[in-house]
C-alpha positions as CSV (number, residue, x, y, z in Angstrom):
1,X,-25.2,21.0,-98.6
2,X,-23.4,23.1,-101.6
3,X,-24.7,23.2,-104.9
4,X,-22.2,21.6,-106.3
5,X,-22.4,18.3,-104.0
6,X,-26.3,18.8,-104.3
7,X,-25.7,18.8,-108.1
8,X,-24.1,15.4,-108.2
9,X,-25.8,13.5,-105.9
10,X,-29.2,14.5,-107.6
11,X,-27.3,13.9,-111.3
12,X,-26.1,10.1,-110.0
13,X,-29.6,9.5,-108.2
14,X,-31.1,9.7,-111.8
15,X,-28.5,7.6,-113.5
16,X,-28.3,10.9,-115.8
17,X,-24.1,11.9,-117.2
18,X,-22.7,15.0,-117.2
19,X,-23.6,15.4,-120.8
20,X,-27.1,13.7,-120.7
21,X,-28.2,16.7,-117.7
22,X,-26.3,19.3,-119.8
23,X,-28.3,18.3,-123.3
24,X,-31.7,18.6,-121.3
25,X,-31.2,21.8,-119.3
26,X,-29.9,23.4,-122.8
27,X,-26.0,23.8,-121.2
28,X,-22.9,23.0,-122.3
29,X,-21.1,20.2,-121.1
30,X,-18.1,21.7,-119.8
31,X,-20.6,24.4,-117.8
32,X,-21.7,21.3,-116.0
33,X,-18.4,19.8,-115.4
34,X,-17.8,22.9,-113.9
35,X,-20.5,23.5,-111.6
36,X,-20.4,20.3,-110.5
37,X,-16.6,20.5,-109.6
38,X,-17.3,24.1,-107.9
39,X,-15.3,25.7,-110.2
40,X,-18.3,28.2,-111.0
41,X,-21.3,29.7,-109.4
42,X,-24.3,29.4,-111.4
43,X,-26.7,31.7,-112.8
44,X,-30.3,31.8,-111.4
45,X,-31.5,30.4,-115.2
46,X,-29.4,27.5,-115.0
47,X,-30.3,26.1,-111.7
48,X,-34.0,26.9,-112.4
49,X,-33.3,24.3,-116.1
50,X,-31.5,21.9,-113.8
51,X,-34.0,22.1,-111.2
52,X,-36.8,21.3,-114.3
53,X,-35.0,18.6,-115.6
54,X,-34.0,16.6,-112.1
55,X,-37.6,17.4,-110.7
56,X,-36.6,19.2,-108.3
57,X,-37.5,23.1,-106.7
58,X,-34.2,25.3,-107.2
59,X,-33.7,26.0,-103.6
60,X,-33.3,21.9,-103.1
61,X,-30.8,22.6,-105.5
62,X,-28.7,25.7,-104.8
63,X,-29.4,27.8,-101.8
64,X,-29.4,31.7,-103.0
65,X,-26.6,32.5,-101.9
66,X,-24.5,30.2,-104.0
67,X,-25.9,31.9,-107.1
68,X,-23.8,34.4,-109.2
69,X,-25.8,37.3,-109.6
70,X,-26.9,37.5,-105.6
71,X,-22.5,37.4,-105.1
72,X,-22.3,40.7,-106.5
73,X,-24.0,42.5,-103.4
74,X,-22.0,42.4,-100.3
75,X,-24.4,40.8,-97.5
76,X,-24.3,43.9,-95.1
77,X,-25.3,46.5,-97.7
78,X,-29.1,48.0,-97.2
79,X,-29.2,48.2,-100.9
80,X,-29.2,44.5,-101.3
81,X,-30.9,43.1,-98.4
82,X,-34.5,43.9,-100.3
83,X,-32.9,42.0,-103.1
84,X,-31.5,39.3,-101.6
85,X,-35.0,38.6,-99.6
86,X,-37.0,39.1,-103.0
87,X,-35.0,35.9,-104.3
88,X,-34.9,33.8,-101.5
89,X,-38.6,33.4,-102.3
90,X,-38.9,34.1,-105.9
91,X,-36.6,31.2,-108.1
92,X,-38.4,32.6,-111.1
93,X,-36.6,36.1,-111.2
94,X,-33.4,36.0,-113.1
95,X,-31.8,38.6,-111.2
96,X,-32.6,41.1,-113.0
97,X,-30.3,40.9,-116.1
98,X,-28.2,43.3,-114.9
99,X,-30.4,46.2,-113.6
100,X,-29.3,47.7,-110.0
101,X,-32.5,47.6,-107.5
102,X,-33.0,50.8,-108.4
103,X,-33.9,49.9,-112.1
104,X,-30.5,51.3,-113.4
105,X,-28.3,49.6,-116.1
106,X,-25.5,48.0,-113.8
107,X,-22.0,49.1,-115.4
């Protein structure tokens, strides 16, 4: 199921608003709105505070693939593949802040 729907349902199962789940997990409103509409894929910080506030692990929540940072490496490159497996096990990585595997400043 998408993170967005998975967002929702979790949000609604808790009786929690937009703005009540956004106030806990230290967002902005409108980034919920957002998320939850699909509109934009979220960062590995915010579905681990989502996660935290709807008692939930972040892979019931998103699957990592649907997060922002791992979109930036195209599936079939070698260079990612080490990455990509590092974070479908490790929710508690933010993705590196924008350092390449390698340890480089992305540009």
């Amino acid at each position: 199921m998408p993170f967005a729907e998975n967002l929702r349902r979790l949000r609604l199962e808790r009786f929690l608003s937009q703005g009540e789940l956004a106030r806990r997990a230290g967002l902005h409103a409108v980034t919920l709105t957002r998320l939850e509409s699909g509109a934009t894929a979220p960062a590995t910080r915010t579905v681990r505070a989502i996660a935290s506030v709807l008692d939930v692990e972040p892979r019931e929540l998103a699957a990592p693939d649907e997060v922002a940072e791992l979109r930036r490496f195209p599936s079939g490159s070698a260079q990612a593949e080490p990455r990509t497996s590092y974070h479908l096990d490790a929710w508690n990585d933010d993705g590196g802040g924008g350092h390449t595997a390698a340890g480089n400043r992305a540009d």
